[in-house]
Kinemage of the C-alpha trace (Angstrom):
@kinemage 1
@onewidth
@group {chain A} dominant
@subgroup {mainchain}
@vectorlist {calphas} color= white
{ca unk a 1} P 23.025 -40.636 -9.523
{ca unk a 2} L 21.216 -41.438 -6.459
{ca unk a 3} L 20.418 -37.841 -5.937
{ca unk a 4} L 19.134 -37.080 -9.702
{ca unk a 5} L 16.875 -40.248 -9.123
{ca unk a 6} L 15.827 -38.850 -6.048
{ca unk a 7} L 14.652 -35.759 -7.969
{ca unk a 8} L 13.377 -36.948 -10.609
{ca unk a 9} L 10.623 -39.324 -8.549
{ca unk a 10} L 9.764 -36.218 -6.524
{ca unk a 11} L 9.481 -34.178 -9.412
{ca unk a 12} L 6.954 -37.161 -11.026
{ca unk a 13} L 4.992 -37.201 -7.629
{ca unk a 14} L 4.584 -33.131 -8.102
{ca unk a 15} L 3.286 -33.182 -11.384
{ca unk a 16} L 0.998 -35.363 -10.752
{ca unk a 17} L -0.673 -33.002 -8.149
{ca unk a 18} L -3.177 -30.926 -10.202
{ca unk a 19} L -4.913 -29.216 -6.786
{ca unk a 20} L -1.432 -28.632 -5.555
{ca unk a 21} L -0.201 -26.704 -9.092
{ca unk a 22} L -2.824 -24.926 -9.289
{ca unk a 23} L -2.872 -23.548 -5.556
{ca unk a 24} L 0.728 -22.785 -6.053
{ca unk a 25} L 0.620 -20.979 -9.528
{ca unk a 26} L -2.887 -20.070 -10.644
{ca unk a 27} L -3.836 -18.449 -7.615
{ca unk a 28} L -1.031 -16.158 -6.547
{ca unk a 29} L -1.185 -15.388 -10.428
{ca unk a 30} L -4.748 -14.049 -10.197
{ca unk a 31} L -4.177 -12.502 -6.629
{ca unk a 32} L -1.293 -10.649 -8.021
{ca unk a 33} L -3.843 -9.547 -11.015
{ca unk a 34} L -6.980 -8.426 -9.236
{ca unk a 35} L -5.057 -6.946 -6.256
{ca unk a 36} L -3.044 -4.670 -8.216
{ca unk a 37} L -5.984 -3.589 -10.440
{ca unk a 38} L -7.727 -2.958 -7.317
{ca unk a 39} L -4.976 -1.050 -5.699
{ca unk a 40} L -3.946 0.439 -8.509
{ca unk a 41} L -7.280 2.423 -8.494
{ca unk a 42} L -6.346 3.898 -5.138
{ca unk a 43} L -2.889 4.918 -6.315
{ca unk a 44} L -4.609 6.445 -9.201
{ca unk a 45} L -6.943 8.558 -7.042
{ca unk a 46} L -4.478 9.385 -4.551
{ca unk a 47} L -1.161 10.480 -7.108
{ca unk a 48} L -3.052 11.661 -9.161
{ca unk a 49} L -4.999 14.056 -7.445
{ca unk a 50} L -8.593 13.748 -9.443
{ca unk a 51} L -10.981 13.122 -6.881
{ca unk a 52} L -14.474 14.486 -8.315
{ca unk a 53} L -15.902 17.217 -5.827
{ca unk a 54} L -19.655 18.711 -6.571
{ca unk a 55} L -19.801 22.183 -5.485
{ca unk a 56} L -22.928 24.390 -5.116
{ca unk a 57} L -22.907 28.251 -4.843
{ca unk a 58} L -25.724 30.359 -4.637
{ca unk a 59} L -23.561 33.450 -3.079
{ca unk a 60} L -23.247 36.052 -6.398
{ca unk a 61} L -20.426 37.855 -4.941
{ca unk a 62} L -16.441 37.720 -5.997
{ca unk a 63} L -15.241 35.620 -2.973
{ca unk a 64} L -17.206 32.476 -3.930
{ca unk a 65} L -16.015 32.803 -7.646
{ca unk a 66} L -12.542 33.105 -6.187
{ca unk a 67} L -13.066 30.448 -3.265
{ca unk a 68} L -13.837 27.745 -6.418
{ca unk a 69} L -11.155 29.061 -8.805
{ca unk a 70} L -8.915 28.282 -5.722
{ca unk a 71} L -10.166 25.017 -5.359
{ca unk a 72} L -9.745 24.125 -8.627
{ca unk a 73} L -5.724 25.639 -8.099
{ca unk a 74} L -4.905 23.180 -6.162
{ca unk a 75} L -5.203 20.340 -8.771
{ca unk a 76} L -6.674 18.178 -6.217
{ca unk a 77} L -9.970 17.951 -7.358
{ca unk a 78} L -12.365 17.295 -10.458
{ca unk a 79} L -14.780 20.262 -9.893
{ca unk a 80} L -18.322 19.969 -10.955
{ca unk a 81} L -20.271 22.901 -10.453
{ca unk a 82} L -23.955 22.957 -10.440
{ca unk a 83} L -26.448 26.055 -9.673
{ca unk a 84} L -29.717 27.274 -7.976
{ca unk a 85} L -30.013 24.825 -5.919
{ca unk a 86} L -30.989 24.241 -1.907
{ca unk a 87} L -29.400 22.695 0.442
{ca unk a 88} L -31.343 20.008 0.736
{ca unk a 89} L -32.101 19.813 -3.054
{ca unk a 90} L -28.113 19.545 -2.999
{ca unk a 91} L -27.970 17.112 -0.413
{ca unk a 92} L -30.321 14.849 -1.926
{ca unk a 93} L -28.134 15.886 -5.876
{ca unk a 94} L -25.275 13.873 -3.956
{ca unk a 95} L -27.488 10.402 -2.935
{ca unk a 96} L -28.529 9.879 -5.602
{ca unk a 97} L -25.730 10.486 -8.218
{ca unk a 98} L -23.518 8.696 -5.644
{ca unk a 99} L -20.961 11.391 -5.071
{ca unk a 100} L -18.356 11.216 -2.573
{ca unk a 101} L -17.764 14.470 -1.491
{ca unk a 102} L -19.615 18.028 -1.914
{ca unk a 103} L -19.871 21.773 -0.667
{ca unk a 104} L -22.754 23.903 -0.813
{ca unk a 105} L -21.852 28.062 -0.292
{ca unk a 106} L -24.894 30.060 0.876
{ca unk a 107} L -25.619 33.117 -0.278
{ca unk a 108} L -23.788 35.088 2.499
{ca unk a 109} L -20.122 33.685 1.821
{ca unk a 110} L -18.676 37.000 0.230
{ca unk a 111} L -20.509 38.888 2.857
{ca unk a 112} L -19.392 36.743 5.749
{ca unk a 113} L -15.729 37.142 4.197
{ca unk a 114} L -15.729 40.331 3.763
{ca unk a 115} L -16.717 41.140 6.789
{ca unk a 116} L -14.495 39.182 8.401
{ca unk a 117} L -11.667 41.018 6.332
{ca unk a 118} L -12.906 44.339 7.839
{ca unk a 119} L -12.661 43.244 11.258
{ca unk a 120} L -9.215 41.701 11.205
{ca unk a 121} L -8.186 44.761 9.653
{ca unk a 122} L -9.778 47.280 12.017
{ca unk a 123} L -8.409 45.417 15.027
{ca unk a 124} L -4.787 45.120 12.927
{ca unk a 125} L -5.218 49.363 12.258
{ca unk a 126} L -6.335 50.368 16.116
{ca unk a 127} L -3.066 47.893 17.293
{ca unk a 128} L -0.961 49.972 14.648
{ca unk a 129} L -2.193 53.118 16.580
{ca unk a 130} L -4.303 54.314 13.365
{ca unk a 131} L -7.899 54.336 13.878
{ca unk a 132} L -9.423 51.619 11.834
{ca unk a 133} L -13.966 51.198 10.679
{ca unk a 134} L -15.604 50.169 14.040
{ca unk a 135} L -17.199 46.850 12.221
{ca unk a 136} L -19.635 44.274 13.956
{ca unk a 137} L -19.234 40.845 12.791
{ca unk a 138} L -22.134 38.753 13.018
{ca unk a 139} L -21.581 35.547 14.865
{ca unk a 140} L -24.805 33.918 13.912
{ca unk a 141} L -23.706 31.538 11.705
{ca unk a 142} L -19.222 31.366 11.237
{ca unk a 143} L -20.099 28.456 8.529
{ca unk a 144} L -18.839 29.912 5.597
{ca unk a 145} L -19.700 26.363 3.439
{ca unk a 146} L -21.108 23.235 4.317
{ca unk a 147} L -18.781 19.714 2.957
{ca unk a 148} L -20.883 16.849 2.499
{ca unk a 149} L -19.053 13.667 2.390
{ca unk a 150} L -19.850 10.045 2.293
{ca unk a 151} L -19.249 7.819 5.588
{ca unk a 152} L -17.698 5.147 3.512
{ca unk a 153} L -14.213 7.659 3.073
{ca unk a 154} L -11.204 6.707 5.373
{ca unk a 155} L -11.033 9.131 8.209
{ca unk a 156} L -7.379 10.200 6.646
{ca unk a 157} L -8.660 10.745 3.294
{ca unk a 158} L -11.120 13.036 4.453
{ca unk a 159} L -8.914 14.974 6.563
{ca unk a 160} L -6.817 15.769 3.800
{ca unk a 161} L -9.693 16.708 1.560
{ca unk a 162} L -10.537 18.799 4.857
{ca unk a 163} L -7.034 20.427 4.876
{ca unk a 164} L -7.345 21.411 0.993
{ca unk a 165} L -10.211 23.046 1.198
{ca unk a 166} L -8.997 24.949 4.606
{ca unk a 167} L -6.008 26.291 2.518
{ca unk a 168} L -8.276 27.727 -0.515
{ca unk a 169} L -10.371 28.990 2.253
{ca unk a 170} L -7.605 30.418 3.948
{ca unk a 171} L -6.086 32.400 0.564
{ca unk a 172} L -9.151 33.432 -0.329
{ca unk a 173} L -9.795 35.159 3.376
{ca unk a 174} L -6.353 36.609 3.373
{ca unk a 175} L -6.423 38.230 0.123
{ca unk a 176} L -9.350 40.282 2.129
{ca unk a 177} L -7.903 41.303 4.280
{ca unk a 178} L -4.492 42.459 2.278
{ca unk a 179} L -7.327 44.229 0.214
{ca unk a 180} L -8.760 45.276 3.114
{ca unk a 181} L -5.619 46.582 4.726
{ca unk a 182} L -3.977 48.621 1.497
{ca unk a 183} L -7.607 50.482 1.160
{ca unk a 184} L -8.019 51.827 4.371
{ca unk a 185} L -4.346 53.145 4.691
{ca unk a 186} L -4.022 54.140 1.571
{ca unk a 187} L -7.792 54.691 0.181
{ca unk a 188} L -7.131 53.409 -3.709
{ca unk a 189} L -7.339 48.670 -4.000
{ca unk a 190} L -4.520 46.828 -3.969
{ca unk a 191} L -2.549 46.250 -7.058
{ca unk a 192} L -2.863 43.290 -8.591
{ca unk a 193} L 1.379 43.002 -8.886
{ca unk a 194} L 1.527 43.843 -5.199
{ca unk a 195} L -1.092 41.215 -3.969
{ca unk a 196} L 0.735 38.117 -5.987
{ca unk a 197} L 3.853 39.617 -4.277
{ca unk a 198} L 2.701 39.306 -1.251
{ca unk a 199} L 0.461 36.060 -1.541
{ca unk a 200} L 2.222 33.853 -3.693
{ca unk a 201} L 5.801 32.135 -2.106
{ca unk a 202} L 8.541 31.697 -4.354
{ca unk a 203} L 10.297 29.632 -1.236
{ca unk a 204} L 10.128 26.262 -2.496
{ca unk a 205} L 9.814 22.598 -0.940
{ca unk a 206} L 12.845 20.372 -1.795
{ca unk a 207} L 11.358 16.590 -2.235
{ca unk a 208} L 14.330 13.694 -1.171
{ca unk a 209} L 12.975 10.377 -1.135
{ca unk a 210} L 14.337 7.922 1.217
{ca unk a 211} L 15.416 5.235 -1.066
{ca unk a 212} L 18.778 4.073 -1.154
{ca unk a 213} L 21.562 4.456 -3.574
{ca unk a 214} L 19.705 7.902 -4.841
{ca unk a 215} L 16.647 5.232 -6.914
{ca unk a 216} L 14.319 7.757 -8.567
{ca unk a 217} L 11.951 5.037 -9.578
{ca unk a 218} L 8.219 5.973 -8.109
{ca unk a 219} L 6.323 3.125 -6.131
{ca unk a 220} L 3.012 1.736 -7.406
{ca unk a 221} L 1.203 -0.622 -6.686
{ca unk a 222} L 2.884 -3.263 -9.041
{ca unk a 223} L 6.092 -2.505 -7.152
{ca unk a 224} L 3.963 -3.351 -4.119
{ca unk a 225} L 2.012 -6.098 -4.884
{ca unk a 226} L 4.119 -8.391 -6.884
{ca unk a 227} L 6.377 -9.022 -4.512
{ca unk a 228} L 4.156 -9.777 -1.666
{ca unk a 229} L 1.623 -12.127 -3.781
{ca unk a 230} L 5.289 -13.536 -5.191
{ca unk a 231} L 5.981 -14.495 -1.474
{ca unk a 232} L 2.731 -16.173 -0.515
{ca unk a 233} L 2.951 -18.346 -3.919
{ca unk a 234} L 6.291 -19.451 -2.647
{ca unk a 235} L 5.241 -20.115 0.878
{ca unk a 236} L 1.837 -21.918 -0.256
{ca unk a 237} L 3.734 -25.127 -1.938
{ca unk a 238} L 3.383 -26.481 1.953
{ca unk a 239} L -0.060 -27.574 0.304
{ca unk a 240} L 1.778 -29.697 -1.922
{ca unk a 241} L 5.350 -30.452 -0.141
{ca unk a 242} L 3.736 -30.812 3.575
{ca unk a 243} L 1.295 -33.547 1.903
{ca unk a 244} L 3.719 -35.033 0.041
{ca unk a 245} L 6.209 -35.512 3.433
{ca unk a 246} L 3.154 -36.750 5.204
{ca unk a 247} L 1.791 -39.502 2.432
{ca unk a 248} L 6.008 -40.660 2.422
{ca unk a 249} L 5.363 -40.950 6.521
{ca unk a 250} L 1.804 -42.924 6.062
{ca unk a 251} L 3.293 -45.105 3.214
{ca unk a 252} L 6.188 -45.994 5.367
{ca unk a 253} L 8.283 -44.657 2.549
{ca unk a 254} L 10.613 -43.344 5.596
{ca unk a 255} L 11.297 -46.809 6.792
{ca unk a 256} L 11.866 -48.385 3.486
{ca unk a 257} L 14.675 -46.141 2.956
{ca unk a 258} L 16.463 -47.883 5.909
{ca unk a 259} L 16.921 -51.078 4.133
{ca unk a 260} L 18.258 -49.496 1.143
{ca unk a 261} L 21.650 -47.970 0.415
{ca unk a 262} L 20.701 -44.807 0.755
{ca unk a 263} L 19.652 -42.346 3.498
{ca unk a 264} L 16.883 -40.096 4.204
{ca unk a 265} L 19.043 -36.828 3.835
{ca unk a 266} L 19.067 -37.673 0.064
{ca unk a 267} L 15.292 -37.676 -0.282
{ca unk a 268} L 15.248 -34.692 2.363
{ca unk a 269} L 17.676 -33.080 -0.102
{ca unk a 270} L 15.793 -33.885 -3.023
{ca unk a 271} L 12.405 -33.112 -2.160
{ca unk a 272} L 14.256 -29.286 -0.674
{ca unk a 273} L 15.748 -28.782 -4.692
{ca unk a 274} L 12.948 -29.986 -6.281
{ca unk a 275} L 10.582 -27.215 -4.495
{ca unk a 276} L 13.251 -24.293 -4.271
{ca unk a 277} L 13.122 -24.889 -8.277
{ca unk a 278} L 9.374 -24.547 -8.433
{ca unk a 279} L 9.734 -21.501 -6.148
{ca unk a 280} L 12.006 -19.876 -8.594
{ca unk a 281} L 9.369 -20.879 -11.665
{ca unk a 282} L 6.531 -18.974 -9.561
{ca unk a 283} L 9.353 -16.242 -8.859
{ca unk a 284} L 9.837 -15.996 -12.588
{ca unk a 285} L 6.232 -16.386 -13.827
{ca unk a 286} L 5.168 -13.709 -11.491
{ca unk a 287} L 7.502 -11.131 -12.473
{ca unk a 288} L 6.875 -11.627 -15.916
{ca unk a 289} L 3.320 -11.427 -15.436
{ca unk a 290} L 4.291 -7.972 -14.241
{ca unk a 291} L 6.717 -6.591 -16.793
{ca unk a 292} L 4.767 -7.930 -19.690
{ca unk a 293} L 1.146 -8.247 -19.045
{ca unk a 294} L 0.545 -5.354 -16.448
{ca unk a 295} L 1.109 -3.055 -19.447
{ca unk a 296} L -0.914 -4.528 -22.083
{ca unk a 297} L -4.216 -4.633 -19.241
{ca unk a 298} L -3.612 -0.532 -18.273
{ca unk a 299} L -1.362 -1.122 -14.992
{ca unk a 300} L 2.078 0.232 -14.543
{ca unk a 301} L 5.270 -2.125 -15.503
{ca unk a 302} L 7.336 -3.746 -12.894
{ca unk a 303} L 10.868 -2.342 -12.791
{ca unk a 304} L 13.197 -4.650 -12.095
{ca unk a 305} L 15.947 -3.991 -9.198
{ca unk a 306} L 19.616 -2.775 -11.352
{ca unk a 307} L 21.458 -5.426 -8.486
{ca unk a 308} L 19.542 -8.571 -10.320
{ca unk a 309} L 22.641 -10.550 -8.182
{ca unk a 310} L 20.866 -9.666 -5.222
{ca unk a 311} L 17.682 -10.160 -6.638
{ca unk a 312} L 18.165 -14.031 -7.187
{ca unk a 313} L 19.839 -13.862 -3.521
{ca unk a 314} L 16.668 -13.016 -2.254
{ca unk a 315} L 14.861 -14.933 -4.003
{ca unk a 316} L 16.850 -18.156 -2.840
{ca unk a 317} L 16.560 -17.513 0.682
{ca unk a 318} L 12.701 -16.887 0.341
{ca unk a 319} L 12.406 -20.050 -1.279
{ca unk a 320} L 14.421 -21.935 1.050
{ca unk a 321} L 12.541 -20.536 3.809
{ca unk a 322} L 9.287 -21.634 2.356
{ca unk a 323} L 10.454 -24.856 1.628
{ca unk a 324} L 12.008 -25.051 4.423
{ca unk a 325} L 8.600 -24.531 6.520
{ca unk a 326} L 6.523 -27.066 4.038
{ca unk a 327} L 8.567 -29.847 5.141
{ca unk a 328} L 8.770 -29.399 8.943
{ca unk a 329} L 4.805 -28.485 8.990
{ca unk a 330} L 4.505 -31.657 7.290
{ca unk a 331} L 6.736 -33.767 9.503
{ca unk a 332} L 4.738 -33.000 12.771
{ca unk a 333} L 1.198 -33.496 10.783
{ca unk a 334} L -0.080 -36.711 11.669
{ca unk a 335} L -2.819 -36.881 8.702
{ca unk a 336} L -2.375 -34.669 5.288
{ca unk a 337} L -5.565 -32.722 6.459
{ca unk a 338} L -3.771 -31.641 9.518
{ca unk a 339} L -0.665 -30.263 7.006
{ca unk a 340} L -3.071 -28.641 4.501
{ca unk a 341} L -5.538 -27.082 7.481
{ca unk a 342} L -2.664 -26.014 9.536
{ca unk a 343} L 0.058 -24.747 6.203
{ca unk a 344} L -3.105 -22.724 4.808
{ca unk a 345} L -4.220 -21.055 7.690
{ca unk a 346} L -0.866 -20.366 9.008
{ca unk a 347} L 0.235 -19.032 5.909
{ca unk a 348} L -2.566 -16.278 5.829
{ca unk a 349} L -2.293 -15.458 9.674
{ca unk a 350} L 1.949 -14.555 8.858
{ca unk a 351} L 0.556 -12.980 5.776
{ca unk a 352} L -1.585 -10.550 7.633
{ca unk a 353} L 1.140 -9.879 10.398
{ca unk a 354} L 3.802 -9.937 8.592
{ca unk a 355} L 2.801 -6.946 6.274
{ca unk a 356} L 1.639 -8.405 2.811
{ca unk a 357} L -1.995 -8.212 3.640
{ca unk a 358} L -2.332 -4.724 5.803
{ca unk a 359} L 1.101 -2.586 5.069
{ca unk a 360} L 3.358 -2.411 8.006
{ca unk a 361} L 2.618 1.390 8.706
{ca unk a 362} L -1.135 0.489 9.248
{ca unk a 363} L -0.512 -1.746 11.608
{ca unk a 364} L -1.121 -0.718 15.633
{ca unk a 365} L 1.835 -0.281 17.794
{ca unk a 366} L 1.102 -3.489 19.818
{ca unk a 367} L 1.404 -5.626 16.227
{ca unk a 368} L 4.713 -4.419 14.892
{ca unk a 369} L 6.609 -6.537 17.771
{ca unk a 370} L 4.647 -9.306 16.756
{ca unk a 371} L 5.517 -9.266 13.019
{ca unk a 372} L 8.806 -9.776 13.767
{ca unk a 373} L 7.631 -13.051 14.080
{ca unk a 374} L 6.867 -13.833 10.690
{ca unk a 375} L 9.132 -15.067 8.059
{ca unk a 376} L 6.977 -13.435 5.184
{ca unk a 377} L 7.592 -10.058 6.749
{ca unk a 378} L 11.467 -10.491 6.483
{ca unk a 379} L 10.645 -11.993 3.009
{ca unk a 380} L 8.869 -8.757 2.254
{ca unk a 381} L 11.190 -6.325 3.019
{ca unk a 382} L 14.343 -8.061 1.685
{ca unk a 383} L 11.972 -7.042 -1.887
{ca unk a 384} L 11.131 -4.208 -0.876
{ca unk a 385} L 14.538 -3.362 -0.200
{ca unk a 386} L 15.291 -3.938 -3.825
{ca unk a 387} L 12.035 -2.832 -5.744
{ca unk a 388} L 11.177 0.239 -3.556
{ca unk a 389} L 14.484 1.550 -2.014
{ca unk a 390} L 16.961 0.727 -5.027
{ca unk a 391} L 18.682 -1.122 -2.700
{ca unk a 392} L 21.804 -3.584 -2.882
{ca unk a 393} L 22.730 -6.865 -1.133
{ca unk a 394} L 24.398 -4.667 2.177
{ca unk a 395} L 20.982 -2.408 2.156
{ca unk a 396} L 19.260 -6.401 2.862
{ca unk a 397} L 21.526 -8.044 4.485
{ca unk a 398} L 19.634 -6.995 7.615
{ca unk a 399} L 16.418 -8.643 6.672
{ca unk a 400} L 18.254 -11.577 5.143
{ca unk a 401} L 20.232 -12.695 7.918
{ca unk a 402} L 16.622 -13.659 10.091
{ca unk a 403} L 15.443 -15.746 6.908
{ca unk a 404} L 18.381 -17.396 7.279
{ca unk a 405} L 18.196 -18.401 10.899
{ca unk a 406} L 14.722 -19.568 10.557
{ca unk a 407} L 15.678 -21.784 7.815
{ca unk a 408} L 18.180 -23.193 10.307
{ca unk a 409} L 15.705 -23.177 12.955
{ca unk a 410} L 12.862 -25.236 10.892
{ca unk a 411} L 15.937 -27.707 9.711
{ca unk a 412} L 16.848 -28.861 13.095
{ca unk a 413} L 13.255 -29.026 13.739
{ca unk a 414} L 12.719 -31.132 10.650
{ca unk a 415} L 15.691 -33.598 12.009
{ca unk a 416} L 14.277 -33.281 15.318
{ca unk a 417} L 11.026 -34.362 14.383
{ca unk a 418} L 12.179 -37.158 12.088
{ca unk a 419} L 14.396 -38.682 15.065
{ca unk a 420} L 11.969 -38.292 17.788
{ca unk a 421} L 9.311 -40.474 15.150
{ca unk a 422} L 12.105 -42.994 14.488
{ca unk a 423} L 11.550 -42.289 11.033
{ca unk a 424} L 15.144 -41.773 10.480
């Protein structure tokens, strides 16, 4: 009885807390919302493949026509030819219709790849012993297009745009020279049978993703997000909880439970319940938000893990560990500005390094030591573990086990702090 009175004061103290429900539900509700929609965007472009590329030609022979239709093979891009234009008339085509990328061919592209065919194949003849056309390749100019991009584009994106366009490049300057090749030896062009023989692979690429238990389900950026923003709602309740602790300590609330018969460790016990249950209702409310709303506003469905045993595991130990953190924060703050400066910005800084703001993989070499130091990062992957890898409660056990140390670590700090204040 003393322990559901105990509860239910804490849980009257909580509700009347406006600023503090609303930093622990509305916000991580309309993070989770306008990061995924942003992110989702960039998934979009990325998966699937329809970045719009602008592409002048004013060469009239085959190769360009062939360079393009390869381009437009490779399912990459969202072609968008336009004609007779210059360079710089093209150039200035791209400011001011905002377009990322572009490629203007000059009028010597079939003639600079054919007659870099002819070479290859003279000098492949005379090293065959068979006396190949003496060509001369002009090395004026070995620019066979120019790509225009725009300086806002992550270096990585653009080397992959670079790479794609190097391939087409590269199939349409080998067909010239099989062409090439097959005329000179044999004096009739190469049949068109032969040259998809030769140019096409039927060797194919076999895809195993390295989930566990053999998931199928494809990340996006629901998988990714609601998780992490799930995480930082449970962990920002130390505005509430690390007040609350510090207006009991102010209020002498602490002392007065001396002289009655009861002890601290109920209230300590109470206020841990009370919060772990408000964890689980932002747990809950988030990952509905996800399965049911993320739909109906054009973003992709969250996909609950299979193990939902594991799931709630998880979910326990994240709360705990956030609640856990609230309460010692707010035993060392002397004032309630000290908890709600110091919980905030602490917070975001284990946010960052711990993976939920900047993924892990972006992060510099000297930084993934240090996020090892972050309970949101263990948080993080213990979901992850589930939501991304299809994994089961052995698969997290790994990132589970250091939640569960620092939730003994912050409770003898909590007892140590209480002693060394005489509050208990």
């Amino acid at each position: 009885m003393k322990l559901w009175a105990a509860i239910k004061k804490d849980f009257r103290i909580l509700l009347r807390d406006k600023v503090g429900l609303s930093l622990m539900f509305l916000m991580p509700i309309l993070l989770v919302i306008i990061v995924t929609v942003i992110q989702n965007n960039t998934f979009d472009l990325l998966n699937k493949n329809s970045v719009p590329l602008v592409i002048c030609s004013n060469d009239a022979g085959s190769a360009s026509k062939q360079f393009i239709e390869a381009i437009d093979k490779i399912g990459m891009f969202h072609v968008q030819q336009i004609n007779d234009e210059s360079e710089k008339q093209f150039a200035d085509y791209l400011h001011k219709n905002n377009s990322s990328i572009g490629i203007f061919i000059p009028s010597n592209f079939s003639d600079l790849i054919n007659t870099k065919a002819a070479t290859i194949s003279s000098k492949a003849l005379n090293s065959f012993g068979l006396q190949g056309d003496s060509v001369t390749q002009n090395h004026s100019s070995n620019s066979a297009f120019t790509f225009y991009y725009d300086p806002e584009i992550q270096p990585s994106f653009k080397l992959s745009i670079q790479g794609a366009l190097s391939s087409a490049l590269q199939m349409i300057e080998s067909k010239q020279v099989l062409r090439s090749l097959y005329f000179s030896i044999n004096e009739k062009p190469l049949p068109d049978s032969l040259e998809n023989d030769m140019l096409n692979s039927d060797i194919k690429i076999s895809e195993v993703s390295l989930s566990l238990n053999n998931n199928e389900g494809v990340p996006n950026a629901t998988q990714h997000n609601v998780p992490a923003w799930t995480i930082f709602a449970m962990f920002f309740i130390i505005m509430s909880l690390g007040g609350s602790v510090v207006r009991e300590k102010i209020s002498g609330s602490f002392i007065r439970l001396k002289t009655l018969p009861t002890n601290f460790y109920m209230a300590l016990l109470s206020k841990q319940i009370v919060f772990l249950i408000v964890t689980f209702l932002q747990a809950a409310i988030i990952f509905a938000i996800g399965i049911f709303l993320f739909p109906k506003i054009g973003l992709p469905a969250m996909q609950l893990p299979a193990d939902v045993s594991t799931l709630l595991s998880v979910t326990f130990f994240c709360g705990w560990c956030a609640v856990s953190y609230a309460i010692c924060v707010g035993v060392f703050a002397n004032t309630q500005e000290q908890a709600n400066g110091f919980g905030a910005i602490s917070i975001v800084i284990f946010a960052v390094i711990g993976g939920l703001m900047v993924p892990s993989f972006a992060m510099p070499d000297s930084f993934k030591s240090i996020m090892q130091i972050s309970p949101l990062h263990w948080c993080l992957e213990a979901y992850y573990g589930l939501f991304l890898k299809g994994g089961k409660l052995g698969d997290v056990l790994n990132n589970i086990l250091p939640i569960f140390v620092t939730i003994i670590v912050m409770q003898l700090l909590i007892l140590w702090g209480l002693k060394r204040k005489k509050l208990i």
